[in-house]
N, C-alpha and C positions, 0 to 999 in steps of 0.2 A: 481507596477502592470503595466501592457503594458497599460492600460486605465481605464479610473474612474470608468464605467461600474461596477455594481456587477457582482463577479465570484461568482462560487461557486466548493466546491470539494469535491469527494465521495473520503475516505478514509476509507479502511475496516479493523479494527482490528487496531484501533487507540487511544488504554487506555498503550501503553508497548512499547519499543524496540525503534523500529525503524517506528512505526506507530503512537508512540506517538510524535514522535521528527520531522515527514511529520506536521501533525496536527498543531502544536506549530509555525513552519516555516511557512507553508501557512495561517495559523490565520494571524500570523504578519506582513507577506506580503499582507496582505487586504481579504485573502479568506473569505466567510463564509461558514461550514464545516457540513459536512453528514459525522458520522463516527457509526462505529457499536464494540461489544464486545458477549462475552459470559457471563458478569460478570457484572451487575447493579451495583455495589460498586465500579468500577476501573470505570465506567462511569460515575457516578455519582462525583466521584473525577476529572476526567480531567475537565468536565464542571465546576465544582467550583473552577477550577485552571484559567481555561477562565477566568469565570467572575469577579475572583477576578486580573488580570491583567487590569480588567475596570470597564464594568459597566451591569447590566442586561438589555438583551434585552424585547421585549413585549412577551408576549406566552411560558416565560419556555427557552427560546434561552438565548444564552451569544454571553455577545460583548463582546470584547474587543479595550477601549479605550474608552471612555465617546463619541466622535460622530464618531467613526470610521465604526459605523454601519453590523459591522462583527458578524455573528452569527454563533452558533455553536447547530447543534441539533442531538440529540444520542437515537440509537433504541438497546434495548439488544437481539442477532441474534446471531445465531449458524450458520457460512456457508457452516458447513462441509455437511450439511441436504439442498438435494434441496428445497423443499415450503416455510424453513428458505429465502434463495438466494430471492423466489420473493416474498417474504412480505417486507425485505430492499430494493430491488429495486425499490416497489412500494412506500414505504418511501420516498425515495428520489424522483422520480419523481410527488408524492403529495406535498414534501414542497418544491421544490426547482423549480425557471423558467423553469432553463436549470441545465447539468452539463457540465462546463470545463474542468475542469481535475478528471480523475479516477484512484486512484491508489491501483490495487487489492495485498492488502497487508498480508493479510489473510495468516497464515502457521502455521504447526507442525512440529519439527524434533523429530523423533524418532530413536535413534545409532540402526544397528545393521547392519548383512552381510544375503544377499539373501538367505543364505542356510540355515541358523538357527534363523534366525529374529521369533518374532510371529506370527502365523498365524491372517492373519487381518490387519497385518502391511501397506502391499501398498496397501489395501484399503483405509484405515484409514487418511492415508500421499496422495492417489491420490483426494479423496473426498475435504477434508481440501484446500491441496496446488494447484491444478491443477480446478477441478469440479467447487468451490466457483467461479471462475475467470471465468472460463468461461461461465460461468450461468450470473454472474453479467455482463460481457460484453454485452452479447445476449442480455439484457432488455434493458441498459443503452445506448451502441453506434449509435443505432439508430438514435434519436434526435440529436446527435455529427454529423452523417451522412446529415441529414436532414439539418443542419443550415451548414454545411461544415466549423465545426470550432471545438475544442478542441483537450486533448491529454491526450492519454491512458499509464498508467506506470504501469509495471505488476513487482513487486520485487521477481527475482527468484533467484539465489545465485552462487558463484561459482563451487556451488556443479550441476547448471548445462549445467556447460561447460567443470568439470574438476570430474572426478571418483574418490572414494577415498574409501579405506576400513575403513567400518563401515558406509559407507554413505547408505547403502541396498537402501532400497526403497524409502529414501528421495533423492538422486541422481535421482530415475528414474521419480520421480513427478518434480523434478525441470528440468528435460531434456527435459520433456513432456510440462513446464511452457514456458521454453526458446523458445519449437518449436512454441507452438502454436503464441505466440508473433512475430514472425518470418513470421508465417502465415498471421497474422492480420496486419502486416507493409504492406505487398505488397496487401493485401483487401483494406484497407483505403488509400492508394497511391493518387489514383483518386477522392479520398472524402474530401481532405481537413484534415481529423485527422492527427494526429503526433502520433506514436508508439514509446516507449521505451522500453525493457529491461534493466531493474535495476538488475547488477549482483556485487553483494558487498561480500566479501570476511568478516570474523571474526569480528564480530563487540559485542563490550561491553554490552547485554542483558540479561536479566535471563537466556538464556538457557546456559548461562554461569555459574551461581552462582553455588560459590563453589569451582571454578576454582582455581589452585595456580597461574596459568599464571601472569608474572605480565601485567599491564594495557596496555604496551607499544605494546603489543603481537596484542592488537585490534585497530580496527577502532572506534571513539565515533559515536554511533547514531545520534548526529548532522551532522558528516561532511558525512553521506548519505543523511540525508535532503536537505543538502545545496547544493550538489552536483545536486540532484532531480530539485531544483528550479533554478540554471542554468542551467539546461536541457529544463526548461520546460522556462524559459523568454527567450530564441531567439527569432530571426524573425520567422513569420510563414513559412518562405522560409528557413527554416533547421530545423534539426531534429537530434538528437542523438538517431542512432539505437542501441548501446550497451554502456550503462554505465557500467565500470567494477571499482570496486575499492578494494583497499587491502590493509593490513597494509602496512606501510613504511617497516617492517622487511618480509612483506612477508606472505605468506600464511602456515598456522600451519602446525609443521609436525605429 
């Protein structure tokens, strides 16, 4: 960690993928964690995954590492539902001093092509992937503004920088992820925040299973984390505006 200081970090949608493998990386880098699910049972399991990497904290939190003093505390939250958005946000800012780092991780993909997709579709995909993020920013960046310190990482995909059929309305929520993050770099300029764009290319997740692809096809959800957390340890005097990553073979055809 840049200093002994407690950090702490809101990670949303951090029981799976590539949210649980943010979670795992900034635990062990010293974070203590605000993360959220839809799903009591897969949150209930990460925190016993915590604590059993150490020790229990006081109140229901996990540490990790007998005096590492790292806690980890989990709210069950639907993001796709605005009053969901600010009951975790009010979460967070009840247990937590400050937040450091925010990384709005939250998403669905659903296949399909604009013209035949379900109706409902880019609702459903703009609510989840696009709404969640921006909701949670609105509450959260404030105090980042106020203290003139942290950094925001919004994980949107290659899908929204590069079009592809069958991508429907999951391209046009990740296009709409990319912009807005784009927006909020040049807002927080003057504020001290640091903006990312996390645009990661095929990565080894359930939305996979089932897949014949072999392994090599993907990226592992760790080397997005890790990639995330040399983003995010520079000096405060740089910034990575677009993390892009992709398999070594390339992006699927």
């Amino acid at each position: 960690m840049k200093n002994a200081a407690k950090k702490w970090a809101v990670i949303t949608a951090g029981t799976k993928g590539i949210g649980k493998a943010l979670v795992e990386k900034f635990s062990q880098e010293g974070f203590s964690i605000l993360t959220c699910s839809r799903n009591s049972d897969d949150l209930a399991a990460l925190q016993k995954a915590i604590v059993e990497s150490g020790a229990s904290a006081p109140g229901g939190a996990a540490s990790v590492g007998a005096n590492s003093g790292v806690e980890c505390k989990i709210m069950k939250a639907d993001l796709s539902v605005a009053h969901e958005v600010s009951r975790f946000a009010e979460f967070c800012l009840r247990s937590a001093p400050q937040t450091d780092v925010l990384i709005n991780n939250a998403g669905i993909y659903l296949p399909g092509q604009i013209h035949s997709e379900p109706d409902g579709a880019l609702e459903k995909m703009i609510e989840t992937n696009l709404y969640s993020a921006y909701h949670l920013t609105r509450k959260l960046i404030g105090p980042m503004m106020a203290r003139r310190k942290g950094h925001l990482f919004n994980i949107c995909s290659t899908a929204s920088i590069t079009p592809y059929v069958n991508g429907g309305s999951y391209c046009i929520s990740k296009y709409a992820l990319h912009g807005m993050t784009k927006v909020l770099r040049e807002e927080m300029k003057p504020h001290g925040v640091r903006v990312t764009s996390v645009i990661p290319g095929a990565t080894r997740t359930a939305s996979w299973e089932g897949t014949t692809l072999p392994d090599e096809r993907f990226m592992k959800a760790e080397d997005v984390a890790a990639a995330v957390w040399a983003a995010y340890a520079l000096s405060d005097q740089a910034v990575v505006e677009e993390l892009v990553l992709r398999p070594q073979l390339g992006d699927l055809g």
